[in-house]
C-alpha positions as CSV (number, residue, x, y, z in Angstrom):
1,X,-16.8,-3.8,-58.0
2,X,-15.8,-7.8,-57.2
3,X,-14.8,-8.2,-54.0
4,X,-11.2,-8.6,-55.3
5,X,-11.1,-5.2,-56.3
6,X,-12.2,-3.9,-53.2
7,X,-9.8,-5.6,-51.2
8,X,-7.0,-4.1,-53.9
9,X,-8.3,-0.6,-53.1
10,X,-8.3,-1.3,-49.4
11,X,-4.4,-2.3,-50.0
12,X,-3.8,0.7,-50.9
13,X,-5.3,2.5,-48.0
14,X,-2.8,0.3,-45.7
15,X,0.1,2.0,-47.6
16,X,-0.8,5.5,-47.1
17,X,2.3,7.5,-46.6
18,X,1.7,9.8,-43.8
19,X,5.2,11.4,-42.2
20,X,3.6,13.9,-39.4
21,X,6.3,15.0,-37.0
22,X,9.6,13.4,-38.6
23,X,10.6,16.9,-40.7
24,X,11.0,16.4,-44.4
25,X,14.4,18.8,-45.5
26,X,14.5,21.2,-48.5
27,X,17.9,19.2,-48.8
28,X,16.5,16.0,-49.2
29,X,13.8,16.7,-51.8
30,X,14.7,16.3,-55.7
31,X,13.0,17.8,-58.6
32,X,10.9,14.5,-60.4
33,X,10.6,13.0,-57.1
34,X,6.7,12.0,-57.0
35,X,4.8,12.7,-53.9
36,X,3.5,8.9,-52.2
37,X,-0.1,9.4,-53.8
38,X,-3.4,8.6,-52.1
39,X,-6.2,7.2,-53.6
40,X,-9.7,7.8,-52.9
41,X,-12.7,5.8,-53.0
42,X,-14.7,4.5,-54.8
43,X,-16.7,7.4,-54.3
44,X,-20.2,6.6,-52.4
45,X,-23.3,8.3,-51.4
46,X,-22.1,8.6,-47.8
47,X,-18.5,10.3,-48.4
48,X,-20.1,13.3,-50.4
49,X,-22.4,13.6,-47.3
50,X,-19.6,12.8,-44.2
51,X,-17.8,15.8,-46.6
52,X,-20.8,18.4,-46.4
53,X,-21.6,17.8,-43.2
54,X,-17.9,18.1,-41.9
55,X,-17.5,21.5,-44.1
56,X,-20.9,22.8,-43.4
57,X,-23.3,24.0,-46.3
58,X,-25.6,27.3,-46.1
59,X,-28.1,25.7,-48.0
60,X,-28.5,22.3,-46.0
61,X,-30.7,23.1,-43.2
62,X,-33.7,21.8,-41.4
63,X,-37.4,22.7,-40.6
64,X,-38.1,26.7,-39.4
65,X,-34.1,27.2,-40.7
66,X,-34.6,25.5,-44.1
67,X,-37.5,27.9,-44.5
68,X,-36.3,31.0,-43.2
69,X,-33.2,30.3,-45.3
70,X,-35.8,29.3,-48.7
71,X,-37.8,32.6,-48.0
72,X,-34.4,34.7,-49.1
73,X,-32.9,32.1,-51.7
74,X,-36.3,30.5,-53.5
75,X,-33.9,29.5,-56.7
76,X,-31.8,27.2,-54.2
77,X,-34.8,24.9,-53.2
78,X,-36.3,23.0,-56.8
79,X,-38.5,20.4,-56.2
80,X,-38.2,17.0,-55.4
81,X,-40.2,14.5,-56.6
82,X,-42.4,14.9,-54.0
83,X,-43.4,18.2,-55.4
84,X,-41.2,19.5,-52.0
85,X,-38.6,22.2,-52.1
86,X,-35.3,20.7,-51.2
87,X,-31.9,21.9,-51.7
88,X,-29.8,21.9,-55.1
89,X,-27.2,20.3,-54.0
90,X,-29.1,16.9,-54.1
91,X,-27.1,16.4,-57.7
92,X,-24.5,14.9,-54.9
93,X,-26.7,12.2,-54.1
94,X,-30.1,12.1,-56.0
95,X,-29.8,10.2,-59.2
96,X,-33.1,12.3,-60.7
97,X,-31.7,15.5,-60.1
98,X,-28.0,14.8,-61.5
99,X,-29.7,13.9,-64.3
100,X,-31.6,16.6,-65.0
101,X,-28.8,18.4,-65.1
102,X,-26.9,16.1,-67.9
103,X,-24.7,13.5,-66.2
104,X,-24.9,10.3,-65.6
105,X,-25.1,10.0,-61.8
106,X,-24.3,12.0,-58.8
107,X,-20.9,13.5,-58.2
108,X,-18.2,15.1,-55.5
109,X,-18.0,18.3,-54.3
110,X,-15.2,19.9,-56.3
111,X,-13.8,21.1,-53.0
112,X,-13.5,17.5,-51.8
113,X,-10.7,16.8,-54.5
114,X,-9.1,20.2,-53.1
115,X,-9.4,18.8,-49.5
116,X,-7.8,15.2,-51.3
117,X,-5.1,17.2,-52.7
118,X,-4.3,19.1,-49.6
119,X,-4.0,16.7,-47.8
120,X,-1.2,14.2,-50.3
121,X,0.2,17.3,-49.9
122,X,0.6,17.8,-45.9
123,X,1.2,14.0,-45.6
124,X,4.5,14.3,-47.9
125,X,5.3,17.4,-46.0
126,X,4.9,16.9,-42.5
127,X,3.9,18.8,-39.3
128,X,7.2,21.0,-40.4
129,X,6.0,22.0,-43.7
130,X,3.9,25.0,-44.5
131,X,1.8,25.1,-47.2
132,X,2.2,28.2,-49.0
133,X,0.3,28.4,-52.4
134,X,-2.8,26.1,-53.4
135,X,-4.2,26.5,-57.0
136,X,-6.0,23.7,-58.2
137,X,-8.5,23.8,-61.3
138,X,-11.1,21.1,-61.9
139,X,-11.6,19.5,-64.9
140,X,-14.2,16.9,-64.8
141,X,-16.7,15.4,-62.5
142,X,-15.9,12.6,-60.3
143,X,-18.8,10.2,-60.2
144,X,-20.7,7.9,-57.1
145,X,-18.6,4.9,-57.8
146,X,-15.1,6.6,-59.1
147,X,-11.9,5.6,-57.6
148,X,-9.5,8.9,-57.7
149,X,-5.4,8.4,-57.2
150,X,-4.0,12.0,-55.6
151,X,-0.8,12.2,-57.3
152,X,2.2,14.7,-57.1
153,X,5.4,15.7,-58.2
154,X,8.4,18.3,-57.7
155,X,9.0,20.1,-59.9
156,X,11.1,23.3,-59.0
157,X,13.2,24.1,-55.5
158,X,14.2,27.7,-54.8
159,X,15.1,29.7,-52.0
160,X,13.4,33.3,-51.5
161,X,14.0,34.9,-48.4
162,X,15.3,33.0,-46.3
163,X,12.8,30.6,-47.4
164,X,13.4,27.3,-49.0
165,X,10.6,26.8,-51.2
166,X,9.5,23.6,-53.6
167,X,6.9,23.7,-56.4
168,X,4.8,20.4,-56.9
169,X,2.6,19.5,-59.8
170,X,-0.6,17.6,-58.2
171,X,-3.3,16.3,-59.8
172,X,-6.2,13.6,-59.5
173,X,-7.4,10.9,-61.6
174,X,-9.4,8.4,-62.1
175,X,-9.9,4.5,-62.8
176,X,-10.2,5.2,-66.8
177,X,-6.8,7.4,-66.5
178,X,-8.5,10.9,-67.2
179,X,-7.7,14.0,-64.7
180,X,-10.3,15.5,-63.0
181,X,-8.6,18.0,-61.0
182,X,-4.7,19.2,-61.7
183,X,-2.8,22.4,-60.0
184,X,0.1,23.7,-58.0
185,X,1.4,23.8,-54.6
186,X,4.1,25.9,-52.8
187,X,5.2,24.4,-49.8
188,X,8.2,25.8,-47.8
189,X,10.3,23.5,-45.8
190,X,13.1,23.5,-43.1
191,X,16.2,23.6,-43.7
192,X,19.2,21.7,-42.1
């Protein structure tokens, strides 16, 4: 990346939409309204780790606990190319090892795009909003280096229950304009 398009990503990062405690009403949402998207990157080495450390992994452990763990799950240590047994999950960050496996470099967590899409989600919503439903299917792998918008749109509001409900279409994509992740969201909202 020039240092041009860095500060154009950053830019973006400044106008991240985030509404927390002023209530977004049922009332005032449309169907085909978009969602203020996010963006995301470019992916790096250190936000897939920041991510598994913050959500904990049962594989990535240390000393006596990486071995106790190893002892009962053998197939989830290969070996480095030290000859070591280390955990799978290096295809986040180990070039070798993503690889092996058929792609090009290391990539996300799928679960970080879901955290990403939760959380365009809960910024258009508000400390109000409940998020009722969360389905979101991955479709591709987001490389070290990709830059992923988190985009969203309405596209149904109903009441059920006393509830007042709106269905959004989200979805993520990248710099060459593919979707890696798409899904929906039920979020229920005050009304006035």
């Amino acid at each position: 990346y020039a240092e041009e398009e860095i500060r154009r990503i950053e830019q973006e990062y400044e106008k991240e939409v985030r509404r927390g405690a002023t209530p977004l009403f049922w009332e005032d949402v449309q169907v085909g309204e978009e969602v203020p998207s996010l963006i995301k990157g470019p992916l790096t080495i250190s936000d897939i780790i920041a991510f598994d450390m913050g959500r904990g992994s049962p594989y990535i452990r240390a000393h006596r606990r990486a071995y106790l763990y190893r002892r009962r799950h053998p197939a989830a240590y290969p070996l480095d190319e030290f000859g070591i047994p280390d955990v799978v999950e290096r295809v986040h960050w180990s070039e070798e090892l993503a690889r092996k496996t058929g792609n090009p470099a290391p990539y996300d967590y799928g679960a970080q795009r879901f955290a990403w899409l939760c959380q365009l989600m809960t910024n258009w919503m508000g400390d109000e909003g409940f998020l009722r439903r969360f389905k979101i299917e991955l479709r591709r792998f987001n490389y070290v280096g990709d830059i992923t918008w988190c985009k969203g749109k309405v596209v149904e509001k109903y009441e059920e229950e006393s509830q007042h409900l709106v269905k959004c279409e989200v979805w993520c994509q990248d710099q060459r304009d593919r979707v890696t992740a798409r899904g929906e969201t039920l979020v229920a909202l005050s009304s006035r």
